[in-house]
C-alpha positions, 0 to 999 in steps of 0.5 A: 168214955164207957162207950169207945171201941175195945170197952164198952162198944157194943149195944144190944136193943131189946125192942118189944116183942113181935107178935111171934115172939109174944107167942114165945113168951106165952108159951115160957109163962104157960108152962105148968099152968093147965088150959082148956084144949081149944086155948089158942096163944096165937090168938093171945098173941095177936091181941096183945100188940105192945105187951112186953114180957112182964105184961104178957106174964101178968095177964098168964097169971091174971087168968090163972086167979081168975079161973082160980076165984071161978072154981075152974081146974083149967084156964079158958079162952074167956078168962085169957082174954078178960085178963087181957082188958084188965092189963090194959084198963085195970081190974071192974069197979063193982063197987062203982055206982053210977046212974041210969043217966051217967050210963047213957051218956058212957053208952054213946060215948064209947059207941061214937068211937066205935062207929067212927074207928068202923067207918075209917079204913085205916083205923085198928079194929074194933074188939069190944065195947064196954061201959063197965068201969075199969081203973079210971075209966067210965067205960072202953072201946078195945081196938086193936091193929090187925099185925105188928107195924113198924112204920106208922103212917099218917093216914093211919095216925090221922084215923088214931085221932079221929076215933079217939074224938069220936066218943066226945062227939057222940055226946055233942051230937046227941045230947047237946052237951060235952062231958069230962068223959073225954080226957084221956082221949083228949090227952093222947090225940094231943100226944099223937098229935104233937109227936107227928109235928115234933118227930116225924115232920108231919104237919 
């Protein structure tokens, strides 16, 4: 009843930002904040696909403490784009211990998506491997599209799917075992998968 024409009949959508209005928002969380002059938000811009502003204003904020806990008067690039990992995977694990065998297993794990999502056209780019722990996870492998899509195509989901198993057979290939280091891999290939099936008729 809201919705009839002469009430409530006019809908707006508010769709995440592209990235030229990330820049724009960038620029609004930046104000009084101090930079370093090689401080690019273009670059910030294009390395946050799918950040809305309340991600876009935290990572400001994570590189501002950052710099802060550094001693530093201004905010770097380096610090920008640590707080970029740590929106998107959580803050390092310090306190995490983990042994010398734990960290090969995580090394080729997250090398296996590397060489994979490289050796596929249509996969995003490769930006950073790591195996320090981040939230609940061992290690990452940051890859990140080139540009804002709108239309997503299958060869594209196909690479999506494929680099994310290629950690899990990496461990396969070189030590001849599996591990739980694949789960959450595991959880989102399904989601893609199942979304291509249910919604977009790609079966």
């Amino acid at each position: 009843a809201l919705l009839r024409p002469g009430r409530f009949d006019r809908r707006v959508t508010l769709d995440r930002p592209d990235m030229k209005g990330r820049e724009a928002i960038l620029k609004v969380h930046s104000k009084g904040k101090p930079f370093e002059s090689n401080v690019d938000l273009g670059i910030l811009a294009r390395s946050t696909p799918g950040f809305v502003g309340a991600d876009l204003e935290n990572t400001v904020n994570e590189a501002a403490i950052l710099a802060a806990r550094r001693n530093k008067k201004a905010i770097s690039q380096s610090e920008l784009d640590e707080a970029v990992e740590r929106v998107i995977a959580g803050p390092e694990r310090k306190s995490r211990l983990i042994s010398e065998e734990e960290k090969r297993v995580v090394a080729y794990h997250e090398a296996g998506h590397a060489v994979v999502m490289n050796a596929i056209p249509e996969a995003n780019t490769v930006q950073k491997v790591s195996i320090i722990s981040r939230g609940q996870m061992g290690g990452y492998t940051l890859a990140l599209p080139e540009d804002d899509r709108m239309l997503l195509s299958r060869k594209k989901m196909r690479a999506e799917i494929v680099g994310l198993l290629g950690g899990r057979v990496a461990e396969e290939l070189v030590f001849d075992d599996i591990t739980a280091g694949a789960s959450n891999d595991i959880e989102r290939v399904t989601k893609i998968a199942r979304t291509m099936v249910t919604r977009w008729g790609m079966s």
